[in-house]
C-alpha beads as a LAMMPS data file, in Angstrom:
LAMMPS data file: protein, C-alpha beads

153 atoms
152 bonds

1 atom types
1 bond types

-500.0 500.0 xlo xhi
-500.0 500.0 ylo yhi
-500.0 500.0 zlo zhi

Masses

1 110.0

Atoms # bond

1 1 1 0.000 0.000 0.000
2 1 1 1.547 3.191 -1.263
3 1 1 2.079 5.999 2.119
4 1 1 -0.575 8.737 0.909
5 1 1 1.050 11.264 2.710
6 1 1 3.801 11.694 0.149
7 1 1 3.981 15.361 -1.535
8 1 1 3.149 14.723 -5.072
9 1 1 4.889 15.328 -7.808
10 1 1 4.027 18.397 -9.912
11 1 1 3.680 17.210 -13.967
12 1 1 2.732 19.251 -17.262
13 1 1 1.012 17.065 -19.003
14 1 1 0.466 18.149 -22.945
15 1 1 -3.388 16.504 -24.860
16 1 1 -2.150 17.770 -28.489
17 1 1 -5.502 17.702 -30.016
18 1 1 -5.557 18.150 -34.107
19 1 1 -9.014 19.713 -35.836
20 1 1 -11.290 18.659 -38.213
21 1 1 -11.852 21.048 -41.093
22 1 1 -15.351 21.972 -39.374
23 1 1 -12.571 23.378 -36.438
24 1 1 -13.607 20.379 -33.981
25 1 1 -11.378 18.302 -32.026
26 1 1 -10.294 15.119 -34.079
27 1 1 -7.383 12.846 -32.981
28 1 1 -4.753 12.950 -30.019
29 1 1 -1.661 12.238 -29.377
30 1 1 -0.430 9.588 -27.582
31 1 1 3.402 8.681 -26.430
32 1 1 4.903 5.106 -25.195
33 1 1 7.196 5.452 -22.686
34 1 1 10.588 5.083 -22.955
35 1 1 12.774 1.909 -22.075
36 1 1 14.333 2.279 -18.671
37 1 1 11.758 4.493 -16.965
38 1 1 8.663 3.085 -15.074
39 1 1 5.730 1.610 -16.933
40 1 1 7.728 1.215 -19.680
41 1 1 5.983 0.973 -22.544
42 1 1 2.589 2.192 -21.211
43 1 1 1.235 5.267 -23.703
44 1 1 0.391 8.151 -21.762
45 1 1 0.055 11.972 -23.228
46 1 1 3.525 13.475 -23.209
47 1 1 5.183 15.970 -20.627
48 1 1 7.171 16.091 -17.757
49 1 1 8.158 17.039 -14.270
50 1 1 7.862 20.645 -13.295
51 1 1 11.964 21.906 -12.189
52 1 1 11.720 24.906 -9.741
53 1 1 10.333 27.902 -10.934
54 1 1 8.744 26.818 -13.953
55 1 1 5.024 27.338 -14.382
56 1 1 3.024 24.610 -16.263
57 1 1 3.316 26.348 -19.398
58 1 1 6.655 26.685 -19.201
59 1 1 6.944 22.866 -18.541
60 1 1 5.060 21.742 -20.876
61 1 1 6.860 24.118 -23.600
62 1 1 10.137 22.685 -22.715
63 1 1 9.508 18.985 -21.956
64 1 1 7.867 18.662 -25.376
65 1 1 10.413 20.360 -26.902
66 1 1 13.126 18.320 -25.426
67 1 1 10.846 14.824 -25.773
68 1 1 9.146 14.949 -29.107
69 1 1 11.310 17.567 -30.895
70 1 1 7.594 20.399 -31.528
71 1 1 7.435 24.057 -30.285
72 1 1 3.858 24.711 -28.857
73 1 1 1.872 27.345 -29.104
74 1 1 -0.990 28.265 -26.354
75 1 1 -1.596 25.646 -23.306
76 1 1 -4.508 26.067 -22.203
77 1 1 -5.142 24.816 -18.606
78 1 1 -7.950 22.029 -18.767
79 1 1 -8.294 19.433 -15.890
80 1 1 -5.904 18.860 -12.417
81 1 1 -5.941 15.017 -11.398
82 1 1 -3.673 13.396 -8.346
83 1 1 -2.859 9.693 -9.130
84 1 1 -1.470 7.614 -6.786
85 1 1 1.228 5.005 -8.309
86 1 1 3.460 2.427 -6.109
87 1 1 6.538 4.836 -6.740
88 1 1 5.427 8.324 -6.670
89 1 1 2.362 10.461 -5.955
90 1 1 1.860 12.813 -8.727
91 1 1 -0.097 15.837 -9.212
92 1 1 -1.011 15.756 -13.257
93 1 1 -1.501 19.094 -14.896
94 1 1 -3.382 18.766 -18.201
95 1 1 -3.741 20.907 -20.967
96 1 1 -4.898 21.325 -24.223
97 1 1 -2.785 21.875 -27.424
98 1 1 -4.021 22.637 -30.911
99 1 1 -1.041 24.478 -32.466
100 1 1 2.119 23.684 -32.700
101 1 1 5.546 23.805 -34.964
102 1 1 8.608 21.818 -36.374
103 1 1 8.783 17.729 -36.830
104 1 1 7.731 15.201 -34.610
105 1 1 10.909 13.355 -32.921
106 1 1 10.699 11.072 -30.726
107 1 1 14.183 12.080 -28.711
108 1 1 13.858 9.048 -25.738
109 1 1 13.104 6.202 -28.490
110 1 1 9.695 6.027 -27.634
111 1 1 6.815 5.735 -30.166
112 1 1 3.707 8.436 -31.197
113 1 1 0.350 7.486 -32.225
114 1 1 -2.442 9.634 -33.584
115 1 1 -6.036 8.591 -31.734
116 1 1 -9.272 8.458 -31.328
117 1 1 -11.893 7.180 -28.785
118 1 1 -11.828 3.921 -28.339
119 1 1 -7.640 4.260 -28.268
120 1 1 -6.061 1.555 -30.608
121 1 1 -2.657 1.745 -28.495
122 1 1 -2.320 -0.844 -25.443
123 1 1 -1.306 -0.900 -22.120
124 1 1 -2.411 2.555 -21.195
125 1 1 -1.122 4.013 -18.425
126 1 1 -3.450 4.400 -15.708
127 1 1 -3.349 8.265 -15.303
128 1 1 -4.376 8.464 -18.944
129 1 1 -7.314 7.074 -18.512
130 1 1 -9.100 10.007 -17.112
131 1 1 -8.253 12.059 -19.437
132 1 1 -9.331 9.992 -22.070
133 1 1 -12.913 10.009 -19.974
134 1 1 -12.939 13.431 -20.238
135 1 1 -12.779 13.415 -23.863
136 1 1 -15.346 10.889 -23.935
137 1 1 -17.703 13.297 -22.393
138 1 1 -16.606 16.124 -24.084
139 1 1 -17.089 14.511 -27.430
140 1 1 -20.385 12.364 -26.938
141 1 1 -18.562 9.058 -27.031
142 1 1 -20.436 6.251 -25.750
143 1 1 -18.599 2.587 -24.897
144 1 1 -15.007 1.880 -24.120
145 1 1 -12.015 4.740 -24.318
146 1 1 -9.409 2.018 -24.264
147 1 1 -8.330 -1.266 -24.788
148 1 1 -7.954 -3.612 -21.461
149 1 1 -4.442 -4.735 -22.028
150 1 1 -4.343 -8.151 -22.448
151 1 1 -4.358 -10.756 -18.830
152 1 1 -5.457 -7.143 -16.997
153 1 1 -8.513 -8.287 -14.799

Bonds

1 1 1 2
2 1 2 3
3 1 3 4
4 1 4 5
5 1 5 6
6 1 6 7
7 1 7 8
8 1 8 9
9 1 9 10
10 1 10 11
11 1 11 12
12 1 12 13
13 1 13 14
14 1 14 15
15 1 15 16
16 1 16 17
17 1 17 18
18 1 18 19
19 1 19 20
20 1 20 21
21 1 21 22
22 1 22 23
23 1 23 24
24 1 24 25
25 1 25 26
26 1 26 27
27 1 27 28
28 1 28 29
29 1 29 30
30 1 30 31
31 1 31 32
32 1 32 33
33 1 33 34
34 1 34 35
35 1 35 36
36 1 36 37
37 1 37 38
38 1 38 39
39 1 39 40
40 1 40 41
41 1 41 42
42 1 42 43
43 1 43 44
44 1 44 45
45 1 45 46
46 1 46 47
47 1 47 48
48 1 48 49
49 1 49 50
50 1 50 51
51 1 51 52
52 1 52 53
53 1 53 54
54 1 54 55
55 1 55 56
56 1 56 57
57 1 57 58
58 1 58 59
59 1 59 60
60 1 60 61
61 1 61 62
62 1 62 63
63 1 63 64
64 1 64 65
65 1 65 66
66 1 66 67
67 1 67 68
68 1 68 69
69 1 69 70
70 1 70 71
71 1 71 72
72 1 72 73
73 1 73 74
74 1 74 75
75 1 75 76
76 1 76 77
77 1 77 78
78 1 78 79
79 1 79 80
80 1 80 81
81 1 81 82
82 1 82 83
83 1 83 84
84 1 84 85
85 1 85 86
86 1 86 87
87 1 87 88
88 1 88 89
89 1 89 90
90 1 90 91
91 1 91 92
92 1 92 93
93 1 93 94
94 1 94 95
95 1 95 96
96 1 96 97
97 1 97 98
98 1 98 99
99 1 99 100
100 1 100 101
101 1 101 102
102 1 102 103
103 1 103 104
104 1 104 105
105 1 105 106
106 1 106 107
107 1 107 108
108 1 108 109
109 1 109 110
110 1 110 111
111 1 111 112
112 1 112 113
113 1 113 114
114 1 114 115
115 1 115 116
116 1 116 117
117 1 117 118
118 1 118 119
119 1 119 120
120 1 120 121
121 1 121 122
122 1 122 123
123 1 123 124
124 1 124 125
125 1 125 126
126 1 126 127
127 1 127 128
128 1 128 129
129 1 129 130
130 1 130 131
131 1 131 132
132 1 132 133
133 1 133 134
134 1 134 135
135 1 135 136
136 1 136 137
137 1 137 138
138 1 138 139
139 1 139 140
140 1 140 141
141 1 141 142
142 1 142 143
143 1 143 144
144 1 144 145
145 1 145 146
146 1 146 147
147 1 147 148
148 1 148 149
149 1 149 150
150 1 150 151
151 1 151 152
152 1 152 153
């Protein structure tokens, strides 16, 4: 049982979200993570730890940039969540993307996918799920947001 009186981590967390010609939301993007970190593998949105002194902008601006190669233009703040993992308590700071510049490189070896509802990608990492919830909502969508990854309960 993870201690939940651990200070949580402080994460930007980018949802790049493309549009459809009619200017709504279409697909997202989704990252794996990279060999050698934990859940390994997982897909998850991309973005980082806070360092001190940043704001969440400022995070997400430079952990994208240094992740997935893109300069972004507005964040806009959209939902907070605390998750609760075995290793770390993390306070996840999400927020929406729709413009952005330069080529997509994946920097850490890890793989992109562009998605919709129900995501194609599997395992997801748990503090995705939420988020992809919230899209769900958002968007009308009715059924699964995910695949279970296979032998998960």
């Amino acid at each position: 049982m993870a201690p939940t009186d651990r200070v949580p981590v402080e994460v930007a967390v980018g949802v790049l979200v493309e549009r459809d010609a009619q200017g709504h939301e279409a697909r997202f993007l989704l990252t794996s993570r990279p060999e050698g970190k934990v859940y390994a593998g997982y897909w998850e949105f991309p973005g980082g730890k806070l360092e001190a002194g940043e704001t969440v902008e400022q995070a997400l601006r430079r952990e994208l940039q240094e992740e997935i190669g893109i300069t972004i233009g507005e964040a806009m703040p959209w939902q907070v969540e605390v998750m609760e993992y075995p290793h770390a308590k993390v306070r996840l700071h999400f927020c929406k993307v729709h413009a952005w510049q330069g080529e997509f490189e994946m920097k850490e070896g890890q793989q992109m996918a562009w998605q919709s509802l129900p995501v194609q990608v599997q395992p997801v990492l748990p503090g995705t799920i939420p988020v992809l919830q919230w899209l769900a909502a958002e968007r009308g969508h009715v059924g699964p947001t995910h695949q279970e990854a296979a032998g998960a309960a």
